[in-house]
C-alpha positions as YAML, in Angstrom:
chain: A
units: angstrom
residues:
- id: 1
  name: UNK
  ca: [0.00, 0.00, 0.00]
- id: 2
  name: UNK
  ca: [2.43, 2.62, 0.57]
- id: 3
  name: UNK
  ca: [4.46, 1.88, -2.28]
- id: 4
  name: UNK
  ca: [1.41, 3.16, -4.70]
- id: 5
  name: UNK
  ca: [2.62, 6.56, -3.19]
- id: 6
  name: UNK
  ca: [6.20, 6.07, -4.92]
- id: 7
  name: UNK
  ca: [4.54, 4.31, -7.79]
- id: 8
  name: UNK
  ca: [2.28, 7.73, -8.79]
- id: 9
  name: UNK
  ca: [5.40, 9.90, -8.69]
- id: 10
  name: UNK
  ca: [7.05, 10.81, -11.90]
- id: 11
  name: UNK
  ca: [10.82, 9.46, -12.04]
- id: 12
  name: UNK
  ca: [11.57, 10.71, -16.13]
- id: 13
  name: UNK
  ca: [13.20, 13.53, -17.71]
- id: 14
  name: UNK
  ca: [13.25, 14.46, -21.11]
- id: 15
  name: UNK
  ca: [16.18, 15.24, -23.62]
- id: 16
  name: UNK
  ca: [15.63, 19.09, -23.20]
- id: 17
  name: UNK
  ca: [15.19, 18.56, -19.26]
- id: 18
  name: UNK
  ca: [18.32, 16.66, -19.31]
- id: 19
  name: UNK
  ca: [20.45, 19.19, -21.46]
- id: 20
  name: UNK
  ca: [18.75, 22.10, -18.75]
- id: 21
  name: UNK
  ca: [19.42, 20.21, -15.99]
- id: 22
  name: UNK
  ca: [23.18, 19.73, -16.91]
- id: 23
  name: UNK
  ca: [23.64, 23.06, -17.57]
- id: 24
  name: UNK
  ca: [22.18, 24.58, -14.21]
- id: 25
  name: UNK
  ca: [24.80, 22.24, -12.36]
- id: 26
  name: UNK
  ca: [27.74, 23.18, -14.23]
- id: 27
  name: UNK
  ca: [26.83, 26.91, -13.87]
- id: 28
  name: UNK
  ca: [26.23, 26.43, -9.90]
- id: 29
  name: UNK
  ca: [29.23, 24.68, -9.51]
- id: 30
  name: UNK
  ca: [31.08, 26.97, -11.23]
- id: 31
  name: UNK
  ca: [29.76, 29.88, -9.78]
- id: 32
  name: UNK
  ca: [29.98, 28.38, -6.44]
- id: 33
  name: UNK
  ca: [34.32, 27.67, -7.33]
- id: 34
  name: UNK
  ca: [34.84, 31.03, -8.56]
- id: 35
  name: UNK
  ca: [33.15, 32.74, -5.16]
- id: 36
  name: UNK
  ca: [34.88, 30.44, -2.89]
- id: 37
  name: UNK
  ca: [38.50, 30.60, -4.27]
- id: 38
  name: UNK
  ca: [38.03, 34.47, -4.49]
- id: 39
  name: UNK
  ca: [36.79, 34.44, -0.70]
- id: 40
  name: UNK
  ca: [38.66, 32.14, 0.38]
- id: 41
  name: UNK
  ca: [41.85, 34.27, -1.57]
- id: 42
  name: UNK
  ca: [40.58, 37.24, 0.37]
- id: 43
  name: UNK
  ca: [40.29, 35.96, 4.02]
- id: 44
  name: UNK
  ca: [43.10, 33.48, 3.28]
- id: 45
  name: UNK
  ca: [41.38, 30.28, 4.23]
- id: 46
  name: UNK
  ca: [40.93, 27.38, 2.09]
- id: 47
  name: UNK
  ca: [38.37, 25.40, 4.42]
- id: 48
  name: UNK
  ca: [35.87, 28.24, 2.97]
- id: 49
  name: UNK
  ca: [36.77, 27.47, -0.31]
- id: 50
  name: UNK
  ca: [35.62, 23.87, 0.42]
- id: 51
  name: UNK
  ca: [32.69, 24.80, 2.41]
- id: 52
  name: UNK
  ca: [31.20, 27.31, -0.38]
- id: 53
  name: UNK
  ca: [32.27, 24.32, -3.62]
- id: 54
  name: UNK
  ca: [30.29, 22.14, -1.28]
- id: 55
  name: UNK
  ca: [27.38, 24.09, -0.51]
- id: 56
  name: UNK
  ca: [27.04, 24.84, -4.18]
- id: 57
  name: UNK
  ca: [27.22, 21.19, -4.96]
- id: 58
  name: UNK
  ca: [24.19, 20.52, -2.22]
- id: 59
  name: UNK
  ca: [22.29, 23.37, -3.85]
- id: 60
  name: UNK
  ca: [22.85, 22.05, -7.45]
- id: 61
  name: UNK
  ca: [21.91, 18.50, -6.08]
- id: 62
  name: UNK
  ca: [18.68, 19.63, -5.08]
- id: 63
  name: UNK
  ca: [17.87, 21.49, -8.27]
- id: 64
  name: UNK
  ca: [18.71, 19.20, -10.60]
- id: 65
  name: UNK
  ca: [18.10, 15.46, -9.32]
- id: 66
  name: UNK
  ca: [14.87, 15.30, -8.76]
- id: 67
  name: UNK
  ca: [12.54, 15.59, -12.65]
- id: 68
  name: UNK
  ca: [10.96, 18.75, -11.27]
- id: 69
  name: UNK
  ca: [8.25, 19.19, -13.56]
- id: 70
  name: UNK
  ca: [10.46, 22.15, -15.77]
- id: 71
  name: UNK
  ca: [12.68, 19.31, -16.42]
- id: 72
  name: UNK
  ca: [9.74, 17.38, -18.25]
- id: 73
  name: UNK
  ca: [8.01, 19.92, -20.41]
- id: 74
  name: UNK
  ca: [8.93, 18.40, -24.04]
- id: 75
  name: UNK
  ca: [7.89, 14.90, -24.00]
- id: 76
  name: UNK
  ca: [8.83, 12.67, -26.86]
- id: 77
  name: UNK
  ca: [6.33, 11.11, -29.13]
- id: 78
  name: UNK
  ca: [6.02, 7.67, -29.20]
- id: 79
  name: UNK
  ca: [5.13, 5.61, -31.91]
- id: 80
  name: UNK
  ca: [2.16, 3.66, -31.70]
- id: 81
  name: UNK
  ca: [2.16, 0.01, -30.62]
- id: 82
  name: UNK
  ca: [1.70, -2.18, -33.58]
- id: 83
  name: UNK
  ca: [-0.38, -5.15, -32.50]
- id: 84
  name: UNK
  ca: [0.82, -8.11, -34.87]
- id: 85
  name: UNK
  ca: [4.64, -8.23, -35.30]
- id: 86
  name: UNK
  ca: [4.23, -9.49, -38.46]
- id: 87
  name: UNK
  ca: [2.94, -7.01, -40.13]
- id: 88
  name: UNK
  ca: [5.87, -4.53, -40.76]
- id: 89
  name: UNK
  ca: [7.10, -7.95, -43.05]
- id: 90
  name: UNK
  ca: [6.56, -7.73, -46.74]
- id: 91
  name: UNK
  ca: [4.77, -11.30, -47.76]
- id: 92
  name: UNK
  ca: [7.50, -13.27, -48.50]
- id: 93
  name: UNK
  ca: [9.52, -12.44, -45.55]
- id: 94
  name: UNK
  ca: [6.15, -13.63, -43.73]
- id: 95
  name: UNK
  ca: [6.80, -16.49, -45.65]
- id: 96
  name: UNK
  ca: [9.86, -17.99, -44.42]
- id: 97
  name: UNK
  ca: [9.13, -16.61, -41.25]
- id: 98
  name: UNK
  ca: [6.19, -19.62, -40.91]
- id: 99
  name: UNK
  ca: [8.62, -21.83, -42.50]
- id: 100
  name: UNK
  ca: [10.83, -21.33, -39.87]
- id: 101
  name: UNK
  ca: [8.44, -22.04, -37.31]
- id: 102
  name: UNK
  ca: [7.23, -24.89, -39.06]
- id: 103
  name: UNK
  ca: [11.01, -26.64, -38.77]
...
């Protein structure tokens, strides 16, 4: 029963979610390097460095791990489900096919 709960919750992204959510990570990590070396430079300790790379990476975690639903705005269209198998198969592959079957 309380699995249905994790069932009903969407786990995709799609490939423009994917490309957005790559880019928002690099850009908070890198943000997050620059203002740490340069306050870390100024007060000269490198723990802070650290602390500020790592709070960006916490921050960028959050944003971008979980398929928030900007992340899934440009789904991909499937193509329809074609009920016999067989029938993508010109006649005489259809054929040999049975043949085959047959053996």
């Amino acid at each position: 029963m309380r699995l249905s709960i994790f069932n009903s919750l969407p786990t995709h992204m799609d490939y423009k979610g994917q490309k957005l959510a790559e880019q928002i990570f690099q850009g908070i990590i890198l943000i997050s390097a620059v203002i740490g070396f340069v306050y870390g430079l100024i007060i000269q300790q490198f723990g802070w460095t650290v602390y500020i790379v790592l709070a960006g990476f916490v921050i960028s975690c959050f944003l971008t791990l979980p398929p928030w639903p900007m992340y899934r705005k440009n789904p991909l269209p499937w193509q329809p489900v074609v009920p016999d198998s067989t029938a993508d198969f010109s006649p005489k592959t259809q054929e040999s096919m049975k043949k085959k079957k047959h053996k």
